[in-house]
Each structure stands twice: as C-alpha cells, then as structure tokens.
N, C-alpha and C positions, 0 to 999 in steps of 0.2 A: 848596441842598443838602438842606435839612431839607424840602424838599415832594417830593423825588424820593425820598427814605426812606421818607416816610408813602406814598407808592405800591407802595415794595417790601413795607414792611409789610402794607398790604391785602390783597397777592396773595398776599404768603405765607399769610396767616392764611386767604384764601378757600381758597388750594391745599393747606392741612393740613386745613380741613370739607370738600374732596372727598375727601381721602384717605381722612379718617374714615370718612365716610361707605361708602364703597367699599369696607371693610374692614366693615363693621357687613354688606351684604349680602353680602359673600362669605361672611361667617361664620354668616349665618342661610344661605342655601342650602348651604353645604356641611353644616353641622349637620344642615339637613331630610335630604339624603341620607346619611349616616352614621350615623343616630340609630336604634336598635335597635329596633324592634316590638314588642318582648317589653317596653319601661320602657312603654306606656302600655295601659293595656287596655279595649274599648269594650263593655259587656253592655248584656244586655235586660234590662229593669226592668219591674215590675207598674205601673199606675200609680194611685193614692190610688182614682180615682172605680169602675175597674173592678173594683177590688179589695172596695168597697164594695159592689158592685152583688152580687157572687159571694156574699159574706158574708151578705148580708141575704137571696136567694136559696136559701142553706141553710138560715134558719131561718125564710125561709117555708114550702119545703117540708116541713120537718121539722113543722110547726106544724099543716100542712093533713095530715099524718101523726097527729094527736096528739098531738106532743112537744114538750115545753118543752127548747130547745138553746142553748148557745150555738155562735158558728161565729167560727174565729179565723184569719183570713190572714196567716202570714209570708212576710217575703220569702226572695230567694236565699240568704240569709245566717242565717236562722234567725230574723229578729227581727219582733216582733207587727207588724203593717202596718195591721192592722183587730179591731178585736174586737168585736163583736156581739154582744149578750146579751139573747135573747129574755123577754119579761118575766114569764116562770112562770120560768124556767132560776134553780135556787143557783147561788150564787158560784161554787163548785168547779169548774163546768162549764167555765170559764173557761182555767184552767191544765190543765186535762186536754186539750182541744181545743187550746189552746197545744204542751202535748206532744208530742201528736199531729201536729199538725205538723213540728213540729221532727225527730220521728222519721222522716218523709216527707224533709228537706232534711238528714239523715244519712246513710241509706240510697240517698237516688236511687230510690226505689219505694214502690209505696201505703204505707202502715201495716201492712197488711193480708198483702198480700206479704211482707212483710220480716219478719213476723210467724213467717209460714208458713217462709220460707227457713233464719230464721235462732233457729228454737225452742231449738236449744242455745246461745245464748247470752239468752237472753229475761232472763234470772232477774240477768244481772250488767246488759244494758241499763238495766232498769225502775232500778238506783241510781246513771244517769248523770244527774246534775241537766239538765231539762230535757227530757228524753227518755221518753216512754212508750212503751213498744211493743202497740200497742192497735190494735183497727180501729177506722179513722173515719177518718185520715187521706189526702188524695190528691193527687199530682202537681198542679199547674197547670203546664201547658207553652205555649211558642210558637213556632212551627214545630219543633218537636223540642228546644225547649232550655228547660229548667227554668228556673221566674224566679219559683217560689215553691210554696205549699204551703197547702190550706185541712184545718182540723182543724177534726172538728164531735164535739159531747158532751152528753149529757143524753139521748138515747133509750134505750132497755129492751134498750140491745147495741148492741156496735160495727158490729156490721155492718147494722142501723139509719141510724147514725150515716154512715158510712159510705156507705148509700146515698143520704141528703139529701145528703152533699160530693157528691160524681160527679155526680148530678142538677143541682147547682148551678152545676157548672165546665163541663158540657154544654152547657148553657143559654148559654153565651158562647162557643162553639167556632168561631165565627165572627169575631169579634173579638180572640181569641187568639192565631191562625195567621197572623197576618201576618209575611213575612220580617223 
C-alpha cells in the first residue's frame, strides 16, 4: 500500500509543476498582450563618445576662430553629458555654455531663436536657475527628434558662440540622422 502512495504522490506533485508552470506562461503571455505602451518608454539617447567628438569640435573650431571656449553637451534631460574646456576659456565659460544649453532643451529651439521669440519674457528666464537665454546654444537632433543640446561660451558674442556649436553639430550630420 505504501508504494502505490508514493506513486500517487509523484504524480500529483509532477501534475501541480505542470500546472504551475502552465499558469506562469499563461500569465506572462496574457500580461504581454494587455500590458499598456504608455508604462514603458524607449528614446534616443546621445551616446558618451559622439557626444565628445561634437564638444571638442566646437572648441576647435572656435579656437581656429581665435577664441578661448568652452563647449558643454547635455542631454535630453538638461543634464552636462560632456564639458569641454578649452585651455585659454575661465571657469565661468563653463556654466554659461551649461545654460545655454539647457535653454536649448527648455525651449525646443536654438538659444538664439527662443531668444528672438520669446524677448518679453527674457528678463524673468535669465532668473530661472539653470537657464540663460543667450545665443550660443543649438539643437542636436536625430532624425527629427531631440536627444540633446550643445552650449558653447567664451567668444566676443553669442552669435560667435553660436556659430562654433552649428559648425560643430554639422560636422556629424551624418551620424546623427539615423532612425
């Protein structure tokens, strides 16, 4: 009697880990198809080395310009990615070009432009920590979609400044534009 048990036992115990188990994929495939698109979200990101390559690109140009700059990449999110600091550029150069971008990734458009756009409110921008509204700052996009922002500072005008980023972020338009 006791050996015909331990066979009932077995089966039952194998036939509750099939059940288990059979319940564990129902519930990941019905999860996959019920699971809302909106809980997970997939973006484009800069990545470290090209971001680099862009940054040091603005203060060569800027340098083969005359100018001691520095050139500051953040990302989609506003925050430094790369900082750059050419070796004539002050410190200061640093958080302005920081700014500058940041104002680029508040806006959605140059520095420059938003400048231009948004003159009556210039005066309460410039005392939002973080935010300058200054030219020098510019878009980095890929294939149409923001995934960061280069802020350059230290030349005789923003739109100096201004023209080393653009010149910079040109310079890889190649490599940006991928889907």
């Amino acid at each position: 009697m006791s050996v015909s048990l331990n066979k009932q036992e077995k089966c039952l115990r194998r036939f509750r880990w099939q059940i288990l188990i059979a319940m564990v994929g129902v519930a990941s495939v019905t999860g996959a198809a019920f699971a809302d698109p909106g809980y997970v979200v997939t973006v484009k990101r800069l990545g470290m080395p090209l971001a680099a390559r862009i940054a040091e690109k603005a203060v060569e140009v800027c340098q083969g310009r005359g100018y001691n700059v520095s050139a500051v990449v953040v990302d989609r999110a506003g925050d430094p990615q790369v900082v750059m600091r050419g070796t004539q550029a002050n410190r200061f150069t640093i958080q302005i070009a920081t700014d500058k971008a940041r104002s680029v990734i508040l806006s959605g458009v140059d520095s420059s432009v938003f400048r231009r756009n948004r003159e009556d409110i210039r005066m309460e921008m410039d005392h939002v920590d973080g935010i300058l509204v200054l030219d020098g700052g510019v878009r980095i996009d890929s294939a149409g979609t923001s995934i960061g922002a280069l802020g350059v500072s230290g030349a005789p005008g923003g739109d100096k400044d201004e023209a080393c980023a653009r010149a910079a972020v040109e310079a890889y338009v190649g490599r940006l534009d991928l889907p």
